[in-house]
Residue, then its C-alpha position, 0 to 999 in steps of 0.5 A: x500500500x502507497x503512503x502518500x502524504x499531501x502537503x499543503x497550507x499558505x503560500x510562504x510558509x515553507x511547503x518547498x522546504x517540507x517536500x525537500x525533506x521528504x526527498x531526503x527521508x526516500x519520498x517520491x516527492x512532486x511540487x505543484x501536483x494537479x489534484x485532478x491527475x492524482x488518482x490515474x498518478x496512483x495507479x501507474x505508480x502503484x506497481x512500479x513504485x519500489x519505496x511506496x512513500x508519496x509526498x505532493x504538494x498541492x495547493x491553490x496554485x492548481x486552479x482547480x485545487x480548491x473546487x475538487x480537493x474535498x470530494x477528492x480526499x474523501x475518494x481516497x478514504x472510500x479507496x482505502x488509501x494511507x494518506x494524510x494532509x500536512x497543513x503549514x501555516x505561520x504568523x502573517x507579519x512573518x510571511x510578509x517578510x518571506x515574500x519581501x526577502x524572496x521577491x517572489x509574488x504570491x499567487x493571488x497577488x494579481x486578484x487581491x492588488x496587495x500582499x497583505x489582502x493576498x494572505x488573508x484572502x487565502x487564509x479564508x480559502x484555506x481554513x475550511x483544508x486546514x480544519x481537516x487537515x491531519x497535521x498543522x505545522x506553525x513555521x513562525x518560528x522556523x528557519x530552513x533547517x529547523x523546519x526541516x528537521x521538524x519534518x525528520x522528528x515526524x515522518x523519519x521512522x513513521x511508516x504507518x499513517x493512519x497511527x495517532x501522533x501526539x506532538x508536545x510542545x514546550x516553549x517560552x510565554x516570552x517568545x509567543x504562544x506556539x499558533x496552532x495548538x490544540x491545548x495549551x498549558x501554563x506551568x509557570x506556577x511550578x518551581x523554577x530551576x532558573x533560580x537555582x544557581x547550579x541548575x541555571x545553565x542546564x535546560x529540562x530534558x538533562x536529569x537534573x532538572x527532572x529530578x530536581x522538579x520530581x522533589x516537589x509535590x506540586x510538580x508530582x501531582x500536576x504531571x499525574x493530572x495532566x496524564x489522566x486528563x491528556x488520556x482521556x483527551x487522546x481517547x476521544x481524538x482516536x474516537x472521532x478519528x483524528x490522527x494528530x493532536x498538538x499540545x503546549x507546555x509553556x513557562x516563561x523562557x522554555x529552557x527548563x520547566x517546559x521541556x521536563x514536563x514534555x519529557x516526563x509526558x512522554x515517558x508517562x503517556x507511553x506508558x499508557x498507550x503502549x504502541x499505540x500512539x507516536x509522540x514527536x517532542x519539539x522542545x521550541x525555545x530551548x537553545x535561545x537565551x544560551 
């Protein structure tokens, strides 16, 4: 069976970036894919096909994209195709700055008169795919290489699609909330090993934070809440069919608290799940402030 993962999202957000790091994971990879040649595409490469990993952008850049992906996605359910929507997005100021840098035009320049009116315009169109989408990937924060190691943490040893993905995500309140998280956490009320001046220059995911946090009772309590409630959140995911849930773990520089709690979920959440579900780590703001 094709694994075929179809990578969409907002013009600037780094969709050539993502096929590119599909090619190197072993991908068949295609920009620019015109939706209404995806099904006779499957079938010629059905057989011939030696990896059976697909990845194609598609977008609004195909005209027809936007009147036919809808009933096409849902044809690929009814085939029995693996398959899943990876949609990027990123902050509008951010994109505005890709387009000036790159000097290239977005393609409902023409249409809209001016680059601002172009994003949001496509935003509108998009956000009924995005909705559905199986992953949403925020680039804001993202240069070339981090998004496409991103793409490595995610896909690198995934060979089932149809598997749950759980994506914890730490990072600094001082830095921005992450975009498009489906549940947020605040933990600056733990204790913070930032004051601790043995302890300052170390970041969440070495032993020593962990251990030092596990000394409180506070932190003990709130990582088994936390696990029984992201329980039984992931169950009612898998029984509406979802296929990806994204979680933020937040405190003030995202060095410490946040990537130990993201760690220890982990560990308490496969414990849990067993086999069952693949969790991806992004620990966002670790290295700032260094």
């Amino acid at each position: 069976m094709i694994n075929l993962v179809i990578i969409t999202g907002i013009s600037g957000s780094g969709k050539s970036t993502a096929l590119k790091a599909f090619e190197d994971l072993g991908y068949l990879a295609i920009d620019n894919f015109p939706i209404r040649l995806l099904f006779a595409f499957l079938e010629e490469i059905k057989e011939s096909l030696e990896n059976r990993e697909v990845a194609l952008v598609m977008d609004l850049r195909d005209k027809y994209f936007l009147s036919e992906y809808s009933k096409t996605f849902q044809k690929l359910k009814e085939k029995g195709y693996s398959f899943e929507i990876i949609f990027l997005d990123a902050q509008t100021e951010v994109l505005i700055n890709r387009f000036n840098q790159t000097r290239r035009p977005h393609p409902l320049i023409k249409k809209e008169h001016s680059l601002l009116s172009a994003i949001e315009a496509e935003r509108e169109l998009l956000l009924p795919l995005k909705n559905i989408s199986t992953i949403i990937l925020d680039t804001t924060f993202y240069n070339i290489h981090q998004l496409r190691e991103e793409i490595f943490k995610i896909y690198k040893n995934r060979k089932n699609l149809s598997q749950m993905v759980v994506s914890l995500i730490s990072f600094g309140y001082k830095y921005g909330i992450p975009y498009d998280v489906n549940y947020l956490f605040d933990i600056r009320f733990l204790p913070n090993p930032y004051f601790v001046p043995e302890l300052k220059s170390l970041v969440g995911t070495e032993k020593e934070i962990r251990e030092y946090l596990k000394r409180f009772e506070s932190y003990q309590q709130f990582l088994k809440e936390l696990t029984e409630f992201l329980k039984w959140i992931i169950e009612k995911h898998i029984e509406e069919g979802r296929r990806y849930i994204s979680i933020g773990v937040g405190c003030t520089g995202g060095r410490h608290r946040g990537p130990a709690v993201v760690e220890d979920l982990t560990e308490s959440l496969k414990s849990r799940f067993f086999n069952n579900i693949e969790i991806v780590k992004i620990h966002r703001d670790i290295n700032r402030d260094v």
